[in-house]
Structures are given as C-alpha cells and as structure tokens.
C-alpha positions, 0 to 999 in steps of 0.5 A: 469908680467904686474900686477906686474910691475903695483903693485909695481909702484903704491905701490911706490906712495902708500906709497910716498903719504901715507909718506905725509899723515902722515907728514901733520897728525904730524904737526896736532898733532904740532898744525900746518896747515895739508897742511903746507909742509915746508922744513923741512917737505918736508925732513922728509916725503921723508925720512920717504917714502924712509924708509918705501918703502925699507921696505915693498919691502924687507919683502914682497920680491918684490926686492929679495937681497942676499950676492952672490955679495961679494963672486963673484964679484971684489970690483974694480967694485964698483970703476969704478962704482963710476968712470963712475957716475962722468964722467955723470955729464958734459954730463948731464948737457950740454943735460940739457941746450939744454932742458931749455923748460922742466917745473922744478915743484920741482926743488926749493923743492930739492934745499931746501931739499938739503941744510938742515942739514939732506939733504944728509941722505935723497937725497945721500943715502936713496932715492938712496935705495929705488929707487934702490929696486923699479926700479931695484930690483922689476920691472926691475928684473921682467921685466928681469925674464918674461916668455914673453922673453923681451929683455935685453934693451928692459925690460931696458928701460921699467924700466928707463922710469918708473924710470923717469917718477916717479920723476914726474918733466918733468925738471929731468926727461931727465937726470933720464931717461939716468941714468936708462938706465945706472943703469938698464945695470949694475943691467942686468950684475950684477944682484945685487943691490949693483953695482946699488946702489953705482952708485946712490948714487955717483951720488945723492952725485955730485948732492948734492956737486954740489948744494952745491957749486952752490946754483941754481937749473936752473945754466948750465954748461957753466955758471959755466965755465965762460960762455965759450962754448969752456971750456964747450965741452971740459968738456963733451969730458973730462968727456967722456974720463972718462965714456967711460973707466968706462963703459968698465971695468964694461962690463968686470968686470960684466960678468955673470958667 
C-alpha cells in the first residue's frame, strides 16, 4: 500500500515537472529563453500536466473508472454536489482570513492563469480530472482497499493532507486540505469519481468567477462586504445553512448499496 501511494504522488510530480520541461523545451524551439515561464506558458504546461497525468493513470489503471455510477445512483446527487461546493466558499474564505501569515508563493501565477483566454479550461475543468484521478482515484481508493484495515477517515485524511500538501503553496493549502477531506467522503460513499468531480469543478469554477469579479488574490471576505464583520458572519452561517442540508442529502443519497 505504502509503495503505492508513494509511486503515484511522485509520478503526479513526475509528470507536473516533465510538463514544464517540455513547455521550456518549445520556447527553445520559439527561440525563446528555456527558463522564460510567461503565463501563457505557465497555462499550457498545467494543461498539458493535467492531460498527461489523467492519461497515464487511466491506461496504467491506477485510478480504476466504470459507468456502475450512471445505472445506481440518482443525478440529484450530482446537484446537492454542486450545492454543498457553493455553501464552502463563505466558510473557507473567513478561515483564510484568521491564516493571513500563510507565504502565497503562486498566488499571483493562478490569478494570471486564471485570467487568460484558456484559463478556465485548464483551472475549472482539467485540473479538477486529473486531481480527482490521483487523489482519489488511485491513492485514496488504495488507501480505502489496503489489507492493513485503515479506517475510512483515517485513509480520508492521508489523502487530503497528500492533496494539500501537492499544491505546494502553504496560503492554499488550509482550505485544499478541508476540500480533500470533503471530496474524500463523497469518493469513500460513492465510491466513483464522478461525484468527486463534479464537486471540484463547482468549486474551481466559484474560484475562477470569484477572480473574475474581484481580480486580487489576498481580498478577504469581509473586504468584499464592505469591510463589515456582521455582514461577514452572517455570510458563513448562510452558507452554512446551505452546506450542512447538502451535506446530509449526500449522506443519504450515497449510501453504499
């Protein structure tokens, strides 16, 4: 199991940095300066990672798929999914704001990713796939299957903190972390990555709208009300009122059978 795990988190950096290499390789062949990692550079190496790594997981079967989820499981599931990702974002945002200490290395890369032409391809839908195969699909889904007997949420939380720690920027990685552990209890009911998919990508895609409307990548979500902490609470406890209800619709609506 350990070997496992450890083979598919190196192959995830493996090929994240093998994406790079080629990228630095074409502006060579441009003419360019190998090292020269312009935006537009920096989107088509995440993409291309993002394209090669949800390959290489679905040939090799690391991240075993099937259609079992479309003939057993209800498509109001897939809505409460999306539902419960818009009831996280108030929340995550106030937590952010008591963990402003956290270095944001990339933060000004993904804001620039973001607003490129190409940039939700690659951020809303792409990375979400290939997050989902990895995190889920192969190491969460080993973790769940070892013949050590892991406990569900303790082989949950191996793979959110995995999950969190591969975004390699400590300023994400609080919020990647509560995310995993959300995903990783949907994939543990589910068993499919459809659910979990679907959940990142409403979640990349708030992300992504929220840049959009508030082009800044350290805003708090008292900032964006105005800078009152009344309006502030009472936008986590609303959001809340829509997590909580999502989250238990999915608790029934992905029971195991």
């Amino acid at each position: 199991m350990i070997k496992k795990v450890i083979l598919y988190i190196s192959m995830f950096f493996v090929i994240q940095y093998m994406a790079i290499g080629l990228v630095a390789i074409g502006n060579l062949i441009l003419g360019r300066e190998a090292g020269n990692m312009d935006t537009p550079a920096l989107l088509i190496s995440q993409g291309l990672f993002s394209v090669i790594c949800i390959t290489v997981f679905l040939v090799l079967r690391w991240a075993p798929v099937s259609t079992r989820y479309w003939n057993t499981r209800p498509l109001s599931a897939i809505i409460w999914c999306v539902i419960a990702a818009i009831g996280t974002i108030a929340p995550s945002m106030w937590l952010q704001s008591f963990l402003d200490f956290l270095p944001d290395i990339n933060g000004e890369n993904l804001l620039e990713i973001m607003q490129q032409r190409w940039g939700y391809v690659v951020i809303g839908i792409l990375s979400p796939w290939a997050e989902e195969v990895v995190f889920r699909g192969a190491i969460l889904h080993t973790l769940l299957q070892s013949e050590r007997g892991l406990g569900r949420w303790t082989a949950i939380t191996i793979s959110a903190l995995l999950f969190a720690i591969a975004h390699l920027n400590p300023a994400q990685m609080p919020h990647a972390f509560l995310i995993g552990l959300l995903l990783g209890w949907v994939y543990e009911r589910s068993r499919s990555l459809i659910p979990c998919v679907v959940l990142h990508c409403a979640n990349n895609t708030l992300a992504y709208l929220m840049t959009a409307a508030y082009p800044a990548s350290d805003i708090t979500l008292r900032q964006i009300l105005g800078g009152s902490q009344r309006a502030e609470l009472m936008a986590v406890g609303f959001s809340l009122l829509i997590l909580l209800p999502a989250l238990y619709q999915l608790s029934i609506l992905l029971r195991r059978k």
